[in-house]
C-alpha positions in Angstrom: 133.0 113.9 103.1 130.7 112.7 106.0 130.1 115.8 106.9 129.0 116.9 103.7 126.9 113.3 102.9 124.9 114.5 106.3 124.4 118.2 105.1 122.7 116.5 102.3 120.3 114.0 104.1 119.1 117.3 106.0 118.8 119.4 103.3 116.5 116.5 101.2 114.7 116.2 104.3 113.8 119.5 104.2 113.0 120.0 100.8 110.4 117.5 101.3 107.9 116.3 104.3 107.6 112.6 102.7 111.0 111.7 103.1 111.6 113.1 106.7 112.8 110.2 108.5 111.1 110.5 111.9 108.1 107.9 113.2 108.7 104.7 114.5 109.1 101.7 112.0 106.3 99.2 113.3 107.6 95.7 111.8 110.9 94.3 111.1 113.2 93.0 108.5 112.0 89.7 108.5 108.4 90.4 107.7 110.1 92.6 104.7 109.2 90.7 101.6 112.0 92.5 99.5 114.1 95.4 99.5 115.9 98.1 96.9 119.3 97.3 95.2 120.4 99.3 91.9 120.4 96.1 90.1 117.0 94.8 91.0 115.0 94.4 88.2 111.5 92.2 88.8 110.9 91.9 84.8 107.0 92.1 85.3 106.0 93.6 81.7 106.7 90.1 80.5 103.7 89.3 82.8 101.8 92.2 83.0 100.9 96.0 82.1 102.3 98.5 83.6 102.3 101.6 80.9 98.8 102.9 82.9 97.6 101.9 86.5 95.5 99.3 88.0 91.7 100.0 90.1 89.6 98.2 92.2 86.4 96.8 90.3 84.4 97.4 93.6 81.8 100.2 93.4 82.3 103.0 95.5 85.6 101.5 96.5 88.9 104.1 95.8 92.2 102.1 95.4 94.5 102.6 92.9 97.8 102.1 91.5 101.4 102.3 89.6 103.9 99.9 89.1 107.6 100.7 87.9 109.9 98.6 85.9 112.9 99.2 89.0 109.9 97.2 91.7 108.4 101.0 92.6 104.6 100.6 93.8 102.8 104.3 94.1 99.7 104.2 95.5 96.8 107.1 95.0 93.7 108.4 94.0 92.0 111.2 92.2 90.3 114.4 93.1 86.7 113.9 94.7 85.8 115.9 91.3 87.6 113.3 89.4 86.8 110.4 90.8 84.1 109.4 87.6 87.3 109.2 85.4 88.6 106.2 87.5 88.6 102.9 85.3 89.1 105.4 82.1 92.2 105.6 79.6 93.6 108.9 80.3 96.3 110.8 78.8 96.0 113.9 81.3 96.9 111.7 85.1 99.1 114.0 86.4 95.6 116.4 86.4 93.7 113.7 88.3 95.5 112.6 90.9 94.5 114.2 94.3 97.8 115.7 96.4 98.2 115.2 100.1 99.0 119.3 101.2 99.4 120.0 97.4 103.0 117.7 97.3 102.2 114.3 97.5 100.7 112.0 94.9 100.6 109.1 97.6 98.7 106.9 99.8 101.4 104.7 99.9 104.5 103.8 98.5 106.7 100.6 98.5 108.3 97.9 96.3 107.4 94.7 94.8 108.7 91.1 93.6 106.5 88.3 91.6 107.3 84.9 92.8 105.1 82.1 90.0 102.1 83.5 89.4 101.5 85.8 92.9 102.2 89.7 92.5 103.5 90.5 96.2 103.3 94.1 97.1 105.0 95.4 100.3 103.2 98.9 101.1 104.2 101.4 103.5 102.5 104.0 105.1 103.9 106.8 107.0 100.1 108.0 109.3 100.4 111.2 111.0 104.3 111.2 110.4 104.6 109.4 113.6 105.3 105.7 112.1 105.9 103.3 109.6 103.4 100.8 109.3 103.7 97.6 106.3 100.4 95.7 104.7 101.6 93.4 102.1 99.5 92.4 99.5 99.2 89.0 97.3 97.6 89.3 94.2 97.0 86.6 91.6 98.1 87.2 87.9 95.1 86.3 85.7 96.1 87.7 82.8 98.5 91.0 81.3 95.7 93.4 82.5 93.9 91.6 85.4 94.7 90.9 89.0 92.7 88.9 91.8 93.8 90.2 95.5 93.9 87.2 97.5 95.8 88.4 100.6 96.2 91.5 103.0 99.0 90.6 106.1 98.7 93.6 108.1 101.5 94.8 110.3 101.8 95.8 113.3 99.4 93.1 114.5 100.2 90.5 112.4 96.8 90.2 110.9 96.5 88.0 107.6 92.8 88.0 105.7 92.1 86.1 102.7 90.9 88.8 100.3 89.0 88.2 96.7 88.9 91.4 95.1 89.4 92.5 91.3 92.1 94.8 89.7 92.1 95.9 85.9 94.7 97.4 83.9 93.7 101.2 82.3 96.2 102.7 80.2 97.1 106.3 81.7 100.1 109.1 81.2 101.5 110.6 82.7 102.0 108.4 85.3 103.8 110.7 88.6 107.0 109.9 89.5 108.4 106.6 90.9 110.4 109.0 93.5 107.2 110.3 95.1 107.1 107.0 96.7 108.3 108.5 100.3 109.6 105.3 102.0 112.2 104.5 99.1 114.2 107.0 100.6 114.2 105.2 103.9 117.3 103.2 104.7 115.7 100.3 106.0 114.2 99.7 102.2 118.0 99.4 101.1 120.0 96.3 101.2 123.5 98.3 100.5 124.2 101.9 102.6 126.1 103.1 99.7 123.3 102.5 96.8 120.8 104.1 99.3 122.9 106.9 99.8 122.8 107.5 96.0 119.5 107.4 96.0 119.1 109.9 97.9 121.1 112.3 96.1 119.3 111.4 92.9 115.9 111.6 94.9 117.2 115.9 95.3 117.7 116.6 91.7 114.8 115.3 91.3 113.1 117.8 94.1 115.1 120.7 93.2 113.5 120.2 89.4 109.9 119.4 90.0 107.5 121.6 89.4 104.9 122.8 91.7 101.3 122.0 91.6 98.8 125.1 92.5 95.6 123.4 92.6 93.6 124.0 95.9 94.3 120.9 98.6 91.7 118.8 99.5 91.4 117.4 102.7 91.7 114.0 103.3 89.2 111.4 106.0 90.7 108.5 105.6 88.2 106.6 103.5 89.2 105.1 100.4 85.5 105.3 99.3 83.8 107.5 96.5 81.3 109.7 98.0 77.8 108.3 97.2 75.0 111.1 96.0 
């Protein structure tokens, strides 16, 4: 049986480069604001909308993002072509968003928890495949389709800035996936072995079924900015 469980981690490994687990993970538990349980359940469309994603008011400025009723945060962003449809109800996402080498939907994944009236987002980034890096995120809840970041903690380096940037709620479907956030299928995002072992072998049916996207890949800088004419 443990034989076969590993035969399994390889082969989802395998099957896809965002949920290799290689890279050093550069913070630790304690600086962890939450992690995964099968139960875990944050409630948040009795606060806000989730049935779409939320942007960043800022001109020029590319930051966007998903939220999942199970505490899944996606992060991504659209195709340079696309990026004037940013802010804009949309019933055609899944045709939007750009792909990092054609697979991934992601410039981040993680989880999140709402403590009063503070949306806290732990997001993970996987650079280069050679670590795991954490920025959480606090964002004030101003109403069910507005949020006000007020915080960015950075880690490694334990940086904190007090932020003052504006998110709005656009409807959108189809949203991607809550399993093409690559570090949910890390173990350190599990409380309990067992339930992240599951998760795993849910995470390849999920794989083995999904269908392939043949759009040409665009390469990525690193900017988070919309290219200005």
């Amino acid at each position: 049986m443990k034989a076969m469980r590993y035969i399994t981690c390889i082969l989802i490994s395998i099957l896809t480069s965002g949920c290799v687990i290689i890279g050093t993970k550069m913070f630790s538990r304690k600086n962890q604001t939450i992690r995964f349980t099968n139960s875990y359940n944050p409630k948040i469309e009795d606060r806000i909308n989730i049935n779409g994603y939320y942007y960043n008011v800022r001109p020029y400025l590319v930051d966007l993002f998903a939220l999942y009723p199970d505490g899944t945060f996606l992060g991504f962003s659209f195709y340079h072509d696309r990026l004037d449809s940013i802010g804009k109800p949309n019933v055609n996402l899944d045709s939007l968003i750009w792909l990092y080498e054609d697979k991934e939907p992601t410039y981040g994944g993680g989880i999140y928890t709402i403590i009063n009236d503070t949306l806290i987002i732990d997001r993970y980034s996987n650079p280069y495949r050679s670590r795991w890096d954490l920025d959480v995120y606090k964002y004030e809840i101003i109403d069910k389709n507005t949020l006000r970041r007020i915080e960015w903690h950075i880690f490694p380096g334990h940086d904190k800035k007090k932020m003052n940037d504006i998110y709005r709620f656009v409807p959108a479907a189809p949203l991607p996936s809550p399993f093409e956030s690559s570090s949910k299928s890390q173990k350190w995002m599990w409380y309990d072995k067992k339930e992240w072992e599951e998760y795993r072998l849910e995470l390849q049916k999920y794989l083995e079924t999904k269908p392939q996207n043949h759009r040409e890949t665009e390469s990525f800088d690193g900017s988070f900015y919309m290219p200005m004419n």
